[in-house]
TIMAR-349284 format. One record per residue: x negated, y, z negated of N, C-alpha, C, O in turn; residue in one letter. Coordinates in pm, whole numbers, padded with zeros to 5 digits, always signed. Each point is the difference from the previous one (the first is absolute). Layout:
<recs>
XYZXYZXYZXYZA ...
</recs>
This chain:
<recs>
-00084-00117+00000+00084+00117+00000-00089+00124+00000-00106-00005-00062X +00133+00088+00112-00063+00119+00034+00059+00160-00079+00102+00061+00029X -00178-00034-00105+00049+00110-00087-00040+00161+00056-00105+00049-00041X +00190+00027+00132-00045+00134+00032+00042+00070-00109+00019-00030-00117X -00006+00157+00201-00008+00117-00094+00158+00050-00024+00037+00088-00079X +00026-00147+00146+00154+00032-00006+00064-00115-00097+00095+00023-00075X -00139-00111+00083+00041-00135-00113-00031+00104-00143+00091+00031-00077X -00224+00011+00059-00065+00057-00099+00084+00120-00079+00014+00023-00120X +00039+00047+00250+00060+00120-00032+00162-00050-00033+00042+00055-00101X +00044-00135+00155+00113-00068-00062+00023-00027-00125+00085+00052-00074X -00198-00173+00039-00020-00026-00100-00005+00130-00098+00100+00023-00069X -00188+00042+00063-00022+00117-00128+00130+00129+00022+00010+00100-00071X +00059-00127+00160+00120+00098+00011+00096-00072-00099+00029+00050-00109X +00025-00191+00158+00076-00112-00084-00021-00030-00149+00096-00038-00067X -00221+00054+00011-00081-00025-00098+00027+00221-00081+00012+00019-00121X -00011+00066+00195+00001+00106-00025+00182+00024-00086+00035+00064-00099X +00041-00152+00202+00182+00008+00025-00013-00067-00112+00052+00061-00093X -00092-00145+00068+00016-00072-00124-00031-00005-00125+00055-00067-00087X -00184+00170+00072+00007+00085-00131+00047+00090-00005+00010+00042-00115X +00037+00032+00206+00098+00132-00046+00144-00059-00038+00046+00035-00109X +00047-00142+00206+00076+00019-00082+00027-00084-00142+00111-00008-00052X -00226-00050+00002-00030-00073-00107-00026+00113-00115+00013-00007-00122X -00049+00095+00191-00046+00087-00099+00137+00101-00050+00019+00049-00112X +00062-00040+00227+00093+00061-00020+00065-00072-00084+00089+00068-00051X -00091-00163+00015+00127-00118-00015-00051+00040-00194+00069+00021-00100X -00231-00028+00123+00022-00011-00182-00005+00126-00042-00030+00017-00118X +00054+00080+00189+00013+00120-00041+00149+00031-00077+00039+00049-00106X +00011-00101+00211+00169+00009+00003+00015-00088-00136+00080+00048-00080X -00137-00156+00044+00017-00113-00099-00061+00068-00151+00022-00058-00106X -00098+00184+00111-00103+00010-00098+00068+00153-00052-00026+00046-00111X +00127+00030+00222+00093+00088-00091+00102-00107-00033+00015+00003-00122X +00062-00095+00176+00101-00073-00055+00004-00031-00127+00106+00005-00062X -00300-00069-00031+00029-00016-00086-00060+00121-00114-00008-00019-00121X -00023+00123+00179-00019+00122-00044+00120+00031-00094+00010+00011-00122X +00091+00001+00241+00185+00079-00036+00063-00109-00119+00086+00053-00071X -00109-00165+00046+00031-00099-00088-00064+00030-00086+00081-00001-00093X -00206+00038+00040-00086-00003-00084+00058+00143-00052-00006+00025-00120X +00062+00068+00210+00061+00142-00058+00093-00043-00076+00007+00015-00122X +00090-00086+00214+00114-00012-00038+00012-00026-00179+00068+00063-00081X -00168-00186+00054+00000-00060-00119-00062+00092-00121+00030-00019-00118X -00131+00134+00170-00013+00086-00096+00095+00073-00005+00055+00002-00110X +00002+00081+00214+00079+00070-00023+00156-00106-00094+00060+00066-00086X -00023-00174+00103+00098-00039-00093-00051+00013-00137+00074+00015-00097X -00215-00021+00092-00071-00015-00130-00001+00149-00093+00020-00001-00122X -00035+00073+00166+00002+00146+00004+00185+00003-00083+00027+00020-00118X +00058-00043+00220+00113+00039-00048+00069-00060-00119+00085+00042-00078X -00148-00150+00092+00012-00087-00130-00065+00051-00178+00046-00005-00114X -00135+00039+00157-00107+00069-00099+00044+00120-00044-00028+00043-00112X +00147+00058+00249+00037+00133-00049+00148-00009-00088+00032+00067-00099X +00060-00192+00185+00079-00052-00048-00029-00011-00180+00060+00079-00072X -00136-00161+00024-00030-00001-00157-00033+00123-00034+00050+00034-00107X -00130+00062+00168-00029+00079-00068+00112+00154-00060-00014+00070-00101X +00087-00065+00178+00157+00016+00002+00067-00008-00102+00063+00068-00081X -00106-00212+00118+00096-00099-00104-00055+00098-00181+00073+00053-00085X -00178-00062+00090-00066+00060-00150-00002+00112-00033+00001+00039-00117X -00004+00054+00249+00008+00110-00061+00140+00071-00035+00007+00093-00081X +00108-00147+00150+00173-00008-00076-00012-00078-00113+00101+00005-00071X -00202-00086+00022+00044-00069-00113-00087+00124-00106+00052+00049-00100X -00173-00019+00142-00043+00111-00134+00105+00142+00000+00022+00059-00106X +00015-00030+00186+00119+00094+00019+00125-00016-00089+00056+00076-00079X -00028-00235+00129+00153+00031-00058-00054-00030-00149+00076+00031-00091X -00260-00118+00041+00035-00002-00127-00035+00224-00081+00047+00030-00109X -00093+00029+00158-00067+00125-00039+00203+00064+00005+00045+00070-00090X +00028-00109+00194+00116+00080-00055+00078-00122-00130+00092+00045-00068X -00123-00143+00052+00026-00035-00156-00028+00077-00090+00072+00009-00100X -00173+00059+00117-00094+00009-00144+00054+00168-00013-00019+00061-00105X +00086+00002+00221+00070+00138+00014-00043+00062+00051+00037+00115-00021X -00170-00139+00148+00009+00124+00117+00128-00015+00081+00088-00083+00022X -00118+00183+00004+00107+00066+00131-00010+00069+00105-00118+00027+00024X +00213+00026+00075-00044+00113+00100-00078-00110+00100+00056-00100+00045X -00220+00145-00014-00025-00068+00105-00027-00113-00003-00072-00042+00091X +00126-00063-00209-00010-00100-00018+00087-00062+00068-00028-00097+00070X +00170+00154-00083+00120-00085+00036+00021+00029+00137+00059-00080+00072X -00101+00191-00029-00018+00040+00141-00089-00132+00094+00021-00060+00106X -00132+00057-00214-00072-00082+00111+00013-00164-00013-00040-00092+00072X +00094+00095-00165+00098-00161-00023+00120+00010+00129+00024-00105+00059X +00029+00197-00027+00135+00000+00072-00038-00020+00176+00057-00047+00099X -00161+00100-00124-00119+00030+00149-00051-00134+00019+00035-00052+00106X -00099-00007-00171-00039-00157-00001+00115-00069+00031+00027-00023+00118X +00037-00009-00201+00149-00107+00020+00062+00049+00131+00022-00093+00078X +00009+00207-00035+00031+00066+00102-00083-00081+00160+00052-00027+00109X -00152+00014-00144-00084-00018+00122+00017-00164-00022+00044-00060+00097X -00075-00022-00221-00022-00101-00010+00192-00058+00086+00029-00080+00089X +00038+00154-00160+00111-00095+00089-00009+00050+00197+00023-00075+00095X -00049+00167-00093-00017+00024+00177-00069-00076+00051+00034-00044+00110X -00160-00002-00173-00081-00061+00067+00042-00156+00019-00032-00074+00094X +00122+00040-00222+00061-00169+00013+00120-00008+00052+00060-00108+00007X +00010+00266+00053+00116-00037+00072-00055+00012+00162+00064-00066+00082X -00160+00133-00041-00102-00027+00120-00052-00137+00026+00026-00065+00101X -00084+00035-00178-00024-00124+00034+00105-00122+00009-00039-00112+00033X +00138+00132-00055+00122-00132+00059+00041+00036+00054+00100-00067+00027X -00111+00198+00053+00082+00024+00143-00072-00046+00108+00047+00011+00113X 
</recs>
């Protein structure tokens, strides 16, 4: 078999086609698991703000036990306020 210069040049064009779109392919594959890896912090995140929420209405409502007032109950009403919007958003 006889190998010119056009066999030569095929070859490394075919060989060229075939790492680009290989390359494309794990590109496309390497944000895919980028946006997952967001995804899971970011649930992590909301989870974390979720509790933290959660504590700071609980030192609130205990500081209006003890008899503050004013921007206490304000910002107790502001919390619960948001906390139910945000859980009637999410089942729609």
């Amino acid at each position: 078999m006889y190998v010119d210069t056009n066999i030569i040049i095929v070859a490394a064009s075919l060989f060229s086609a075939l790492v680009v779109i290989f390359s494309a392919v794990f590109a496309v594959y390497r944000w895919y698991l980028r946006q997952n890896q967001q995804d899971k912090e970011i649930a992590n995140m909301k989870a974390e703000q979720c509790l933290l929420t959660y504590g700071i209405l609980a030192c609130l409502k205990g500081l209006k036990e003890q008899g503050c007032n004013g921007p206490v109950t304000e910002a107790i009403g502001k919390i619960e306020k948001h906390i139910n919007k945000q859980a009637h958003d999410q089942e729609e």
